[in-house]
Backbone of each chain as ProteinMPNN parsed JSONL, in Angstrom:
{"seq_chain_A": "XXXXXXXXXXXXXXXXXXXXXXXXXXXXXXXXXXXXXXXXXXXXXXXXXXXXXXXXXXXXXXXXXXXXXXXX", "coords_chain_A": {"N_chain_A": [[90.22, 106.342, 87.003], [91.945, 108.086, 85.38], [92.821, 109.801, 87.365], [93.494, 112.49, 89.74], [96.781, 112.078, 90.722], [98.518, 111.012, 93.933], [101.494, 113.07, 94.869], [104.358, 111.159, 94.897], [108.047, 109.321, 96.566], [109.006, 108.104, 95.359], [110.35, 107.466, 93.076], [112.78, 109.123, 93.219], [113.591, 107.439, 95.935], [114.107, 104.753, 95.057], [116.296, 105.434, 92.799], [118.316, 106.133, 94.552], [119.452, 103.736, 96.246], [119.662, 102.965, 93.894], [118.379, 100.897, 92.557], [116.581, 99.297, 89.962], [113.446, 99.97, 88.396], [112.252, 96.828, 88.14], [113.762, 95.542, 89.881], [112.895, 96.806, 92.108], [109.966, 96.275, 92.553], [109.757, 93.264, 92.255], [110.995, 93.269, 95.171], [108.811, 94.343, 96.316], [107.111, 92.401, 95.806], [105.11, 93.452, 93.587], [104.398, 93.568, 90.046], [106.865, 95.353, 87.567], [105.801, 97.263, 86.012], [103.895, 97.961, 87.763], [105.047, 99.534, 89.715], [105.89, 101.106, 87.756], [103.993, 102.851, 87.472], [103.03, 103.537, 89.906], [104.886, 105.814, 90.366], [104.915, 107.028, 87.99], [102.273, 108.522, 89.05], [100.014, 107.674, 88.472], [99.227, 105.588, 89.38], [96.953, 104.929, 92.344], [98.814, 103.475, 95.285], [97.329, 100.415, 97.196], [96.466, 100.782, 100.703], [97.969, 98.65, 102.223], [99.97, 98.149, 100.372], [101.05, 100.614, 100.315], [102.262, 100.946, 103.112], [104.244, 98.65, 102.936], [105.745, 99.624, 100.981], [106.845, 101.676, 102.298], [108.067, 100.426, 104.439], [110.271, 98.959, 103.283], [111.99, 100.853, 102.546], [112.006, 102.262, 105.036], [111.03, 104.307, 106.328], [107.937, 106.846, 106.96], [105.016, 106.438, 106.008], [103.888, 108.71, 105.227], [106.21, 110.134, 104.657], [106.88, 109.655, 102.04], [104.487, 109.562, 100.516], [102.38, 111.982, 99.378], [99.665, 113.672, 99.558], [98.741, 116.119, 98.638], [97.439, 117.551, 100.509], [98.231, 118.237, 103.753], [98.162, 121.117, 106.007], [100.2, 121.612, 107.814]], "CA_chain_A": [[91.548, 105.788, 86.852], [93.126, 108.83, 85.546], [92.266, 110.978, 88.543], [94.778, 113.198, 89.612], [97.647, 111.428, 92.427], [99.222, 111.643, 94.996], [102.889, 112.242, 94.452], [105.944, 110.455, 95.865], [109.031, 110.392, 96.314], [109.658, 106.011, 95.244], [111.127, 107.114, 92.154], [113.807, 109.344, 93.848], [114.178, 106.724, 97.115], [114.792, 103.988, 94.176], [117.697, 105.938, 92.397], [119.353, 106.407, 95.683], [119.486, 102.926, 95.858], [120.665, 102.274, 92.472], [117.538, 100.124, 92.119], [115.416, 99.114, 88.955], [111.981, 99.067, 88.611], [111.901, 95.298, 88.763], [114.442, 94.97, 91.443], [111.96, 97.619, 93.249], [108.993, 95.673, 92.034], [110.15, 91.782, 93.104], [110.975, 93.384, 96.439], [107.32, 94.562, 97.038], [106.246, 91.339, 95.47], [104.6, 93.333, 92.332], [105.226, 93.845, 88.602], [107.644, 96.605, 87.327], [104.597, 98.113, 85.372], [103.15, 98.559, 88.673], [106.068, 100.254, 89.973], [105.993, 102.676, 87.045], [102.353, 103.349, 87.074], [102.934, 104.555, 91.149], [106.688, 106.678, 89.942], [104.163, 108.525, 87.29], [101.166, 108.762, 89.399], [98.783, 106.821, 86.925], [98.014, 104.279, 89.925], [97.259, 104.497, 93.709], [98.634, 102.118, 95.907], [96.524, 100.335, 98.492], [97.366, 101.093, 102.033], [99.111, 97.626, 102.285], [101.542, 98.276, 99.437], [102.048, 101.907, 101.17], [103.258, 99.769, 103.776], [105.319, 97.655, 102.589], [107.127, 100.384, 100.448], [107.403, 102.614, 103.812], [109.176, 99.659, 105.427], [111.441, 98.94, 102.992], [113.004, 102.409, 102.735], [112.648, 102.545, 106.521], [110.347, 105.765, 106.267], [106.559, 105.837, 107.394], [103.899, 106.754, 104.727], [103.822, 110.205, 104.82], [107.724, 110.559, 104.403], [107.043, 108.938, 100.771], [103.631, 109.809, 100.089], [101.622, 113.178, 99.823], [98.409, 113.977, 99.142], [98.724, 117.585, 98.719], [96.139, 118.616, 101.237], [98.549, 118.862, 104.611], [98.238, 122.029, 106.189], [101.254, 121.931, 108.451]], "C_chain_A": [[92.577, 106.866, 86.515], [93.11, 109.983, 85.808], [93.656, 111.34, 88.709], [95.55, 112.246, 91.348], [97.995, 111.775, 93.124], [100.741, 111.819, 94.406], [103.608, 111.641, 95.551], [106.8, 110.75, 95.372], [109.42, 108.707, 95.858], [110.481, 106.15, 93.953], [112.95, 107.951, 92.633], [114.395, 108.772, 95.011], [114.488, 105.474, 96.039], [115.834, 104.409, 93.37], [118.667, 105.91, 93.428], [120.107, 104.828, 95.931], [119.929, 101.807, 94.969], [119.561, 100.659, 92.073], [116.497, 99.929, 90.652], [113.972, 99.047, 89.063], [111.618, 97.942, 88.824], [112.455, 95.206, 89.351], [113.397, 95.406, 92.483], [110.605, 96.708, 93.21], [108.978, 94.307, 92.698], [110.634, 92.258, 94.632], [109.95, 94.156, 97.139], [106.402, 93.523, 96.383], [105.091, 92.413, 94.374], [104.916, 93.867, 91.087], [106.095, 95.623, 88.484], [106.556, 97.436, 86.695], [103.605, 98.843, 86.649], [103.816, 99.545, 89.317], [106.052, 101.7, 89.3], [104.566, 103.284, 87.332], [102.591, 104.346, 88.702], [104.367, 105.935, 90.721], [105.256, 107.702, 89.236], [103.234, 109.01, 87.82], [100.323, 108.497, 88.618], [98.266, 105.677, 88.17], [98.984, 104.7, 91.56], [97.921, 103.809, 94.437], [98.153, 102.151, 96.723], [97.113, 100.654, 99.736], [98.098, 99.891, 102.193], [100.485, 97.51, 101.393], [102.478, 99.341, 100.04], [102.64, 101.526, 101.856], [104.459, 99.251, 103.713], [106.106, 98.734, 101.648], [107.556, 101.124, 101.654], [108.563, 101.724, 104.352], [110.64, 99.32, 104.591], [111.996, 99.367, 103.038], [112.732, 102.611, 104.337], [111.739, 104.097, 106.857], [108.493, 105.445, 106.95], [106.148, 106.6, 106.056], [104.283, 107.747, 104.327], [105.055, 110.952, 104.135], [107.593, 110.648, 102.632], [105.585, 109.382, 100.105], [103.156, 110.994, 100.15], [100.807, 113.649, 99.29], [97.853, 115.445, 98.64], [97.721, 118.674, 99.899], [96.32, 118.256, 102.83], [98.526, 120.343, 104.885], [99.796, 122.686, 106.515], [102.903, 121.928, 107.373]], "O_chain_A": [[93.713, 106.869, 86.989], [93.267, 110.977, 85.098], [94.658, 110.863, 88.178], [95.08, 111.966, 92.451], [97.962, 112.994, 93.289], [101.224, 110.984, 93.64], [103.432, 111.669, 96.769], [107.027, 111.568, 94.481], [110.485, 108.335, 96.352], [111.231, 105.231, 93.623], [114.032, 107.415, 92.395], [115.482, 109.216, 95.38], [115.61, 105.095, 96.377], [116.537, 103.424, 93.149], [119.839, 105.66, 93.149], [121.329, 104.777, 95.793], [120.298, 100.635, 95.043], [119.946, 99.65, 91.483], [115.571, 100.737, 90.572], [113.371, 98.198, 89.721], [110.704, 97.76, 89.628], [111.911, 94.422, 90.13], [113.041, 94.728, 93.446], [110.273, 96.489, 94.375], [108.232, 94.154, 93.665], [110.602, 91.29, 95.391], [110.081, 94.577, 98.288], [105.178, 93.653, 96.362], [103.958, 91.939, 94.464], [105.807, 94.717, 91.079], [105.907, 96.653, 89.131], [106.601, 98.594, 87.111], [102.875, 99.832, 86.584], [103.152, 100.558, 89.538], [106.132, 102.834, 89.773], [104.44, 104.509, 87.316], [102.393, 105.561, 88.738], [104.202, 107.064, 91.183], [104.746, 108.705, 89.736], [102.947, 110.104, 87.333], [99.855, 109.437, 87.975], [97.229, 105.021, 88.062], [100.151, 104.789, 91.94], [97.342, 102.754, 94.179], [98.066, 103.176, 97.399], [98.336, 100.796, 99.777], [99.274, 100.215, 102.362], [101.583, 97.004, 101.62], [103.69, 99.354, 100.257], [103.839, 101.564, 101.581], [105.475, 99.446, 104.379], [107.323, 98.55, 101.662], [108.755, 101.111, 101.93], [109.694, 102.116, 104.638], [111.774, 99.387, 105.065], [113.019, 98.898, 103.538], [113.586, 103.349, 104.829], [112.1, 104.823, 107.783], [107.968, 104.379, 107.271], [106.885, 107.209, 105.28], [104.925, 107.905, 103.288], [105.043, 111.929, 103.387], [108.126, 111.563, 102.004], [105.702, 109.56, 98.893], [103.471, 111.445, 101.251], [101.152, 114.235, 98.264], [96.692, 115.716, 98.335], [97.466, 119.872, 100.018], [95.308, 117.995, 103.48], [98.908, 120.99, 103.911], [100.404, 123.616, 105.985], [103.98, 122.222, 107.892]]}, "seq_chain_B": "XXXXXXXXXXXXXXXXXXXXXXXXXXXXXXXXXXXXXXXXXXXXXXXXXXXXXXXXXXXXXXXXXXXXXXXXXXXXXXXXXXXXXXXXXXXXXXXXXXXXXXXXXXXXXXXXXXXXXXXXXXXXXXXXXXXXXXXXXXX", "coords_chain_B": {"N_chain_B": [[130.559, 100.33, 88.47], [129.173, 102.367, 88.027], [126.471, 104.542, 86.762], [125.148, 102.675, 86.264], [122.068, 100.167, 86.625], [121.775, 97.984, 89.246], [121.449, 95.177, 88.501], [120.17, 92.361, 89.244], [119.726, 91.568, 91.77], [117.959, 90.494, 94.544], [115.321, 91.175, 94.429], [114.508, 91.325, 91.546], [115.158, 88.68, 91.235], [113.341, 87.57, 92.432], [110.896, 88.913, 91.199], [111.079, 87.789, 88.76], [110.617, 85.449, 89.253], [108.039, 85.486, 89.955], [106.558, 86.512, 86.885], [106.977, 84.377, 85.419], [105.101, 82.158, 86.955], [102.772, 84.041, 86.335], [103.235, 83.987, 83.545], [102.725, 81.369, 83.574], [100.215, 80.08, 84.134], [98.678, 81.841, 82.511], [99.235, 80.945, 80.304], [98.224, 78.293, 80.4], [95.498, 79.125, 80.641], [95.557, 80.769, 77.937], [95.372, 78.137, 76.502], [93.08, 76.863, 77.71], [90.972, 79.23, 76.71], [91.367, 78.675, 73.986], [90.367, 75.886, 73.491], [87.874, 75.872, 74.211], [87.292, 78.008, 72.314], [87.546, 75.951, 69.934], [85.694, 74.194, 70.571], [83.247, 75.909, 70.206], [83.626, 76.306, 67.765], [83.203, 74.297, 66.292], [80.594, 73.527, 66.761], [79.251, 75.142, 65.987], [79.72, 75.197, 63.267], [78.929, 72.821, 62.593], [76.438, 70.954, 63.135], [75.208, 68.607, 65.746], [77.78, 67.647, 65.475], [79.358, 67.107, 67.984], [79.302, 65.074, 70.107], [76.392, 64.503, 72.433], [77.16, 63.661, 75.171], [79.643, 64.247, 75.07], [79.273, 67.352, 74.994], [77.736, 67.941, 77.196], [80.167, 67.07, 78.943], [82.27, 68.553, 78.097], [80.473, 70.757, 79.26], [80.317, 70.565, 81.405], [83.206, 70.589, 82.38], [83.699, 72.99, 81.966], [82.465, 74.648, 83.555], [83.661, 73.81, 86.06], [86.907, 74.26, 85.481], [86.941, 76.978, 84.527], [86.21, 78.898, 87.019], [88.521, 78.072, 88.669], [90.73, 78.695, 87.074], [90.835, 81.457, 86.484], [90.771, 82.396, 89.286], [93.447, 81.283, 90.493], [94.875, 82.573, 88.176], [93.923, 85.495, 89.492], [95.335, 85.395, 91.762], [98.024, 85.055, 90.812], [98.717, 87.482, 90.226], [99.359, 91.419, 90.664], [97.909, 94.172, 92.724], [97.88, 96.797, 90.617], [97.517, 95.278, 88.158], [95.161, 93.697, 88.902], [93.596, 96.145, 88.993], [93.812, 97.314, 86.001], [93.084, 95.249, 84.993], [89.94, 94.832, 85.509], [89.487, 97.693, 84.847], [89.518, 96.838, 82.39], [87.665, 94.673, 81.663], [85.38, 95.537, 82.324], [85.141, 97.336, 80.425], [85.163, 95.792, 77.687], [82.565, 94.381, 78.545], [80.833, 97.111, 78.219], [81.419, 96.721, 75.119], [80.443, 94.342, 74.494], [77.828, 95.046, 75.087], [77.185, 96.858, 73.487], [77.639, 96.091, 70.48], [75.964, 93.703, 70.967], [73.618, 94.352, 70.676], [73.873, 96.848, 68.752], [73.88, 95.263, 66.187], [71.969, 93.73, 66.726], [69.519, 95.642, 66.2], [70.374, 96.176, 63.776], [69.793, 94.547, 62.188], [67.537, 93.8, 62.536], [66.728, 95.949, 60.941], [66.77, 95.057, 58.91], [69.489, 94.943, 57.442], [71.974, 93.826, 58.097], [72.834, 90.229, 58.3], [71.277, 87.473, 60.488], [72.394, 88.117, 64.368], [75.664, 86.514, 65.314], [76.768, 84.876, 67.552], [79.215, 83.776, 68.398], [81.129, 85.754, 66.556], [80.445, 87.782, 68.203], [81.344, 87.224, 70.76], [83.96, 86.806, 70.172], [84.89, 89.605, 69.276], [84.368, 90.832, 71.668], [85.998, 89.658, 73.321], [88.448, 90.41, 72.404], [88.746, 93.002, 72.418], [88.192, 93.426, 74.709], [90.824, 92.583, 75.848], [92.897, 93.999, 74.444], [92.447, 96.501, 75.196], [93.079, 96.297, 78.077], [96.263, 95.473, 76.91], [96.907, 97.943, 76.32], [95.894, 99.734, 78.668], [97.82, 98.547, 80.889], [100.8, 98.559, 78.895], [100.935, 100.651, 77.342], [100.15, 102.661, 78.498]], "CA_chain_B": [[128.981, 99.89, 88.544], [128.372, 103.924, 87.473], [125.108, 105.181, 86.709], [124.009, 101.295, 85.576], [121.16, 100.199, 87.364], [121.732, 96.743, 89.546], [119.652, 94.086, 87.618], [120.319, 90.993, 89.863], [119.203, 91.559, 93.296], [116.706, 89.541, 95.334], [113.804, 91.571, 93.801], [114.562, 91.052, 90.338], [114.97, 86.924, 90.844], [111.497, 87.339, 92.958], [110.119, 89.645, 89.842], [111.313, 86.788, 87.604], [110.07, 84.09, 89.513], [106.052, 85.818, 89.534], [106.339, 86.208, 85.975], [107.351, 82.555, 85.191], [103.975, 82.203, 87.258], [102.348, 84.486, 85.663], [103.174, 82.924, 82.558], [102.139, 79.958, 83.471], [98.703, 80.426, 84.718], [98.469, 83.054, 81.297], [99.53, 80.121, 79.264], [97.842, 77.544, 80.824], [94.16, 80.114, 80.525], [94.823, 80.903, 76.744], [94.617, 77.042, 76.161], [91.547, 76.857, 78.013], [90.13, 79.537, 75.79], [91.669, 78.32, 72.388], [89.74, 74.458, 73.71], [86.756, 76.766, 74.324], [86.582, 78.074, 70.514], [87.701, 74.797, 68.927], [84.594, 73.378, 70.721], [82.322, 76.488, 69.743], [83.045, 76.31, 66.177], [83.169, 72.612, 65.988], [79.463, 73.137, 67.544], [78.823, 76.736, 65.412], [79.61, 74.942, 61.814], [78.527, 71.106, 62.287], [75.764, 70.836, 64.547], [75.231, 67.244, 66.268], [79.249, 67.193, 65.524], [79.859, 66.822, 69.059], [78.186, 64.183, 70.897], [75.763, 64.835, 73.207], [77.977, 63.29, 75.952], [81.001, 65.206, 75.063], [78.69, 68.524, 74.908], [78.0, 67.625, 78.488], [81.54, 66.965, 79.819], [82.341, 69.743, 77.996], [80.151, 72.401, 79.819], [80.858, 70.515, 83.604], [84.604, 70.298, 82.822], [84.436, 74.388, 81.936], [82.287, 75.127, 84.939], [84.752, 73.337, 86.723], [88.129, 75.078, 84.978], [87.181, 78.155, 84.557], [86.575, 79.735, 88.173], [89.703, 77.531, 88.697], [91.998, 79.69, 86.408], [90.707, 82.956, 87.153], [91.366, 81.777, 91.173], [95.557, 81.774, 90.138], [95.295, 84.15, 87.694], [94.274, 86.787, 90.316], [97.103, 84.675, 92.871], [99.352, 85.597, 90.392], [98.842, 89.047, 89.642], [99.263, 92.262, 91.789], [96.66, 95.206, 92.823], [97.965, 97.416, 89.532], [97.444, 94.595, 87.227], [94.039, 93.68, 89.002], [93.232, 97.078, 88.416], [93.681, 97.54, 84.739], [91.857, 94.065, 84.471], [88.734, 95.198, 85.892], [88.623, 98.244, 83.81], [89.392, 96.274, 80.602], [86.942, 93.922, 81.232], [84.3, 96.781, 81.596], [85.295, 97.942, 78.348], [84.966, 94.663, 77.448], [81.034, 94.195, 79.039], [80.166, 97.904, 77.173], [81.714, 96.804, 73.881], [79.535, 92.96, 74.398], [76.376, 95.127, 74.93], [77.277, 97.687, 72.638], [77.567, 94.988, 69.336], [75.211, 92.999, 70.511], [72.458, 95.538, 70.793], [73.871, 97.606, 67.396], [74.005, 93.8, 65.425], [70.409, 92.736, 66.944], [68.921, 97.098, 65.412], [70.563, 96.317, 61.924], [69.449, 92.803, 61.603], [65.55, 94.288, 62.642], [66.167, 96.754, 59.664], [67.367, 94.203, 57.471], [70.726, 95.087, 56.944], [73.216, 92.737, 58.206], [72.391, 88.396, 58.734], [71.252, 87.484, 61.965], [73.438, 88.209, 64.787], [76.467, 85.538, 65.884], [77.65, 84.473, 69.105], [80.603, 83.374, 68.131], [81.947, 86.833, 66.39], [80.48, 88.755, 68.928], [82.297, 86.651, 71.983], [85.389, 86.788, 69.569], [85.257, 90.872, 69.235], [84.62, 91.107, 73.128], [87.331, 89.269, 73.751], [89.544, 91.198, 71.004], [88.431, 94.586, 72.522], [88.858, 93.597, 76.464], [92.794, 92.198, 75.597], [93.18, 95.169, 73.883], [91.895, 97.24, 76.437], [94.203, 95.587, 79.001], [97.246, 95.53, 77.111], [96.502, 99.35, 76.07], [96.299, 100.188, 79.821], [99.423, 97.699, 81.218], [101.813, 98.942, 78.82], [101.097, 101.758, 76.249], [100.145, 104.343, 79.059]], "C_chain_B": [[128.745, 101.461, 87.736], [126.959, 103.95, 87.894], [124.118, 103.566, 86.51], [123.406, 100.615, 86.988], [121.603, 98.4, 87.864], [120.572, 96.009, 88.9], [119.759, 92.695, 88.315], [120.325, 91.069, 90.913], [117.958, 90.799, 93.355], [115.516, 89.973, 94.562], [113.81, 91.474, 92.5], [114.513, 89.684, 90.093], [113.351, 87.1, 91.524], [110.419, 87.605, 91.765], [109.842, 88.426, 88.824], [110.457, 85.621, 87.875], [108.254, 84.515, 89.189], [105.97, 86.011, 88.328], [106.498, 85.09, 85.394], [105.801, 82.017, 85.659], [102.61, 82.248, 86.925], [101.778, 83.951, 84.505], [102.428, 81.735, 82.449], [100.789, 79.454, 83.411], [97.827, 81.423, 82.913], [98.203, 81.964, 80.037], [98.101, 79.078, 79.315], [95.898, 77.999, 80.295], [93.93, 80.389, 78.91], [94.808, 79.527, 76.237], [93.201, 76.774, 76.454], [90.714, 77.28, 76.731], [90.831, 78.917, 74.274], [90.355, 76.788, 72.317], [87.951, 75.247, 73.372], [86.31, 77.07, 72.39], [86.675, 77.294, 69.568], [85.827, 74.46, 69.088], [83.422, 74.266, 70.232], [82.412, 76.463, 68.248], [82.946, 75.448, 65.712], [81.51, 72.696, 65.995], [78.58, 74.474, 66.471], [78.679, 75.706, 63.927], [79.208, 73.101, 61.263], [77.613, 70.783, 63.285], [75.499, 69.243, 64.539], [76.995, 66.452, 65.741], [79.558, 66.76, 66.919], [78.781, 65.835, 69.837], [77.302, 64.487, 71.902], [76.066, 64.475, 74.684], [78.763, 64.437, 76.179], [80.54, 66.554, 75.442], [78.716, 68.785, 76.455], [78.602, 67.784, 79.087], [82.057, 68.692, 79.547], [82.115, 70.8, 78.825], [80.743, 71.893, 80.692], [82.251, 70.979, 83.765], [84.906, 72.091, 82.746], [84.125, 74.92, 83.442], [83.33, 75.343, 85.974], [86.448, 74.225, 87.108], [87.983, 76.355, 85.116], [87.018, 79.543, 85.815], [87.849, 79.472, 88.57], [90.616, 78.307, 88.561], [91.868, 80.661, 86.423], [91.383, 83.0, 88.686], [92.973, 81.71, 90.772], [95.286, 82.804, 88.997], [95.535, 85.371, 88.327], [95.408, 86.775, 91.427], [97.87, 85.428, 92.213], [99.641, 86.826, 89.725], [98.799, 90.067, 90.684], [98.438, 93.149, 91.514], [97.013, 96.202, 91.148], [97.22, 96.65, 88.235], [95.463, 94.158, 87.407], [93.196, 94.897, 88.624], [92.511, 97.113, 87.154], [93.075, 96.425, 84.412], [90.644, 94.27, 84.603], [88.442, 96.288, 85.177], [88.78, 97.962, 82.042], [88.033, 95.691, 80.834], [85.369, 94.802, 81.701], [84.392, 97.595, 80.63], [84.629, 97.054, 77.996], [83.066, 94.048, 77.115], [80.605, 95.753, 78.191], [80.472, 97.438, 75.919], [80.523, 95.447, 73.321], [78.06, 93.5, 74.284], [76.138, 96.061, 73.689], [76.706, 96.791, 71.128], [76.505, 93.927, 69.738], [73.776, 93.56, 70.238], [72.447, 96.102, 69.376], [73.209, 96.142, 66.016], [72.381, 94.095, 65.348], [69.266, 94.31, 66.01], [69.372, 96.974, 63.899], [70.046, 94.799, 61.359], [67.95, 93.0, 62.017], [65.68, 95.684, 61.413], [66.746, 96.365, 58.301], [68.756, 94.573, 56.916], [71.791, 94.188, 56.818], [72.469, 91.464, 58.356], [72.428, 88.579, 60.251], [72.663, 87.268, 62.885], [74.088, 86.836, 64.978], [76.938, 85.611, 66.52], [78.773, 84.344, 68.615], [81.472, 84.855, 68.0], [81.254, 87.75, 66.898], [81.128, 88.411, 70.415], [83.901, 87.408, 71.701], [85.825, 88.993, 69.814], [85.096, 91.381, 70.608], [85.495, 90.611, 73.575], [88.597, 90.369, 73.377], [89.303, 92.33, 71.936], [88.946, 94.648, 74.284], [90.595, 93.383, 76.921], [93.44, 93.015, 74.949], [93.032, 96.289, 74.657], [93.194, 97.51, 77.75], [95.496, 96.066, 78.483], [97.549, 97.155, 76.798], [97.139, 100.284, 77.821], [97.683, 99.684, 80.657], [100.508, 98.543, 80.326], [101.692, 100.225, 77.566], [100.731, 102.965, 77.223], [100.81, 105.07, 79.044]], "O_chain_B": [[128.007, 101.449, 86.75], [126.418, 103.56, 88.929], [122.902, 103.389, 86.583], [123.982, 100.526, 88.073], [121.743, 97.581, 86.955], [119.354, 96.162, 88.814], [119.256, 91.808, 87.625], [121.277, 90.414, 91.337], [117.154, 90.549, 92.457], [114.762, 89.129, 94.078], [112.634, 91.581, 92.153], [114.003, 89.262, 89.056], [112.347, 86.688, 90.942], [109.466, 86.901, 91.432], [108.787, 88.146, 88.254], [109.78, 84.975, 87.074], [107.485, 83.956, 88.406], [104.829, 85.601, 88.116], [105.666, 85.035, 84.489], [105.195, 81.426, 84.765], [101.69, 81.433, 86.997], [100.628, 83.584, 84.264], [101.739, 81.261, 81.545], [100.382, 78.53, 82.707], [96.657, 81.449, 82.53], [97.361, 82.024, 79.141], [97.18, 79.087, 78.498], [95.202, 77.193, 79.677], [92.811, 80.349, 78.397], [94.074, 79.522, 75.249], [92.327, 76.518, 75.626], [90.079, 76.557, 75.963], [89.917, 78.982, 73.453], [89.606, 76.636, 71.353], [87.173, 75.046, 72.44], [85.484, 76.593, 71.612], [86.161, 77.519, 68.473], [84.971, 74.463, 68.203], [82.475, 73.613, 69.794], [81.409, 76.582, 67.544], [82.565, 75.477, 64.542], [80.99, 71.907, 65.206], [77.354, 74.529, 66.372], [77.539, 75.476, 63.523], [79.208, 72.485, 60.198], [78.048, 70.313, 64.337], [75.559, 68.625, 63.476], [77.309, 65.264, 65.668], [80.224, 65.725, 66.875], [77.582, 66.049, 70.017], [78.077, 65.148, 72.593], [75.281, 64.942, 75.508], [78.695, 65.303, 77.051], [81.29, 67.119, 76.239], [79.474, 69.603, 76.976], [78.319, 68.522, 80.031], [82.18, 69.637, 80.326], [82.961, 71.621, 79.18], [81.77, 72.464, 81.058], [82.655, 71.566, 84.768], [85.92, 72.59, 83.233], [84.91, 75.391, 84.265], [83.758, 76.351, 86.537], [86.97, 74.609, 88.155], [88.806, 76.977, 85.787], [87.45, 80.69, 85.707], [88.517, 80.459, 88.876], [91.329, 78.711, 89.479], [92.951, 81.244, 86.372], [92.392, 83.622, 89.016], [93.471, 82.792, 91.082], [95.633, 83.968, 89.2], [96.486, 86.14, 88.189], [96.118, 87.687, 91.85], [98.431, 86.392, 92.732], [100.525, 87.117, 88.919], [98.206, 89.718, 91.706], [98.03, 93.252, 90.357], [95.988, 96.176, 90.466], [96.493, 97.252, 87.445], [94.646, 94.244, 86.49], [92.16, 94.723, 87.984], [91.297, 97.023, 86.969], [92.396, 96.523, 83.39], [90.005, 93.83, 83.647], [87.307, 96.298, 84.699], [88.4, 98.52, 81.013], [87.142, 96.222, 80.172], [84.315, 94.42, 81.194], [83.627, 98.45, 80.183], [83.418, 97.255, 77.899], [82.521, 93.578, 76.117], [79.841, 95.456, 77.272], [79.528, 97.796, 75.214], [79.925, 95.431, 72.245], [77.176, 92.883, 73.687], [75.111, 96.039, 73.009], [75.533, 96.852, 70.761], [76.121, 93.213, 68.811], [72.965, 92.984, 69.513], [71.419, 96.014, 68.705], [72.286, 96.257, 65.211], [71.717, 94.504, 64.396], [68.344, 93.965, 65.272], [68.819, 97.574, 62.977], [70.032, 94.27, 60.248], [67.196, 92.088, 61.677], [64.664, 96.31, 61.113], [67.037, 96.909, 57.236], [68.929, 94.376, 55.713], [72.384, 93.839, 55.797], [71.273, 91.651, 58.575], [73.094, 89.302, 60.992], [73.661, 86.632, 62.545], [73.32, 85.881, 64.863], [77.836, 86.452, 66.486], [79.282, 85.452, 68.446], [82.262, 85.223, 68.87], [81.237, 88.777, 66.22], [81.391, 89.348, 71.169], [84.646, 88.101, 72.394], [86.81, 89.471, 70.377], [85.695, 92.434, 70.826], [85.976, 91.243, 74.515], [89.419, 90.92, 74.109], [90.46, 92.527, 72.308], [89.669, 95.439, 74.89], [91.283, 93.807, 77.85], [94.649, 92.826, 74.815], [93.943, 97.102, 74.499], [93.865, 98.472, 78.122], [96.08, 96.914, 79.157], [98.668, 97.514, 77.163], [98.112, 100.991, 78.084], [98.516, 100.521, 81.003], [101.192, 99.299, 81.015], [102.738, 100.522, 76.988], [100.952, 104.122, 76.866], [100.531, 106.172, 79.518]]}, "name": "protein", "num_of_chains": 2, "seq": "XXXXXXXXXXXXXXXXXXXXXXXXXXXXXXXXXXXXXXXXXXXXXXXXXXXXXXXXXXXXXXXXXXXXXXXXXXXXXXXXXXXXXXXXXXXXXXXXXXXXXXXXXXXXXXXXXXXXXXXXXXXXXXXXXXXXXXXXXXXXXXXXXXXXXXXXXXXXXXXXXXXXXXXXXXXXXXXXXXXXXXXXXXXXXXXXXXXXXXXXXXXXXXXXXXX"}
């Protein structure tokens, strides 16, 4: 559980925004605690949440997510 | 507006509405268990207090309830929250074998009174809701 994460970028595409954690949270259908837990890297999300945050911001995965272990 | 963060957009009444949910299902679950330890200590400190009927209805009606309210509980919770539930409640399952195992070694060297269900349910409970709210919001 407190393996090392991936980072993102959801806490800087939610400022832009001018969004809250629970505004961000009720518009991926889950809690603001879950929200923070992906912002600090303390929790994965499944590939269906990746999803659904990609689409909201209009980005695909990778834009928002990164695993550190691209080459290119 | 400045720097202040919108708090009344669509995802904040949605947020609101799954905790109301939440709630409800939360609420609804610690009655269950409160019914649950009335009837164990009703049954722990007066034995043939409960009828042998009632004892009955009792277990069918938990059978019954309690996959029930787990079944919306997990409805109403998201993958983070399922998460940190699953590793509370393996805290939870080491702390149940832990105490009941240490209890059952001091009560074979005469130390403590034989072990009790009851306050070893009660401190697995205590330790997995502790666990939980530990991981949910003190990380």
């Amino acid at each position: 559980m407190d393996k090392a994460a991936m980072k993102n970028r959801l806490k800087v595409l939610r400022a832009e925004r001018d969004w809250s954690q629970l505004e961000l949270g009720g518009r991926l259908g889950v809690s603001r605690q879950a929200v923070n837990a992906i912002e600090t890297g303390k929790h994965d999300p499944s590939l269906p949440l990746a999803f659904r945050i990609a689409r909201l911001f209009g980005l695909t995965v990778e834009e928002i997510f990164d695993d550190g272990c691209q080459d290119d | 507006m400045g720097a202040r963060m919108i708090e009344e957009g669509e995802g904040v009444r949605a947020a609101r509405a799954a905790k109301r949910r939440f709630l409800r299902t939360a609420g609804l679950s610690l009655l269950g268990a409160v019914g649950i330890g009335v009837v164990m200590i009703l049954g722990k400190t007066a034995p043939g207090h409960i009828t042998p009927a009632a004892a009955v209805i009792a277990v069918v009606a938990m059978a019954i309830l309690l996959p029930v309210a787990i079944y919306f509980n997990v409805r109403a919770t998201d993958e983070h929250d399922q998460m940190i539930g699953l590793h509370a409640n393996s805290f939870g399952l080491y702390v149940y074998f832990f105490v009941q195992w240490a209890w059952l070694v001091l009560w074979g060297g005469g130390l403590v009174p034989a072990p009790n269900g009851l306050a070893i349910c009660l401190v697995t409970a205590l330790a997995t809701l502790g666990r939980y709210f530990q991981l949910k919001h003190l990380r």
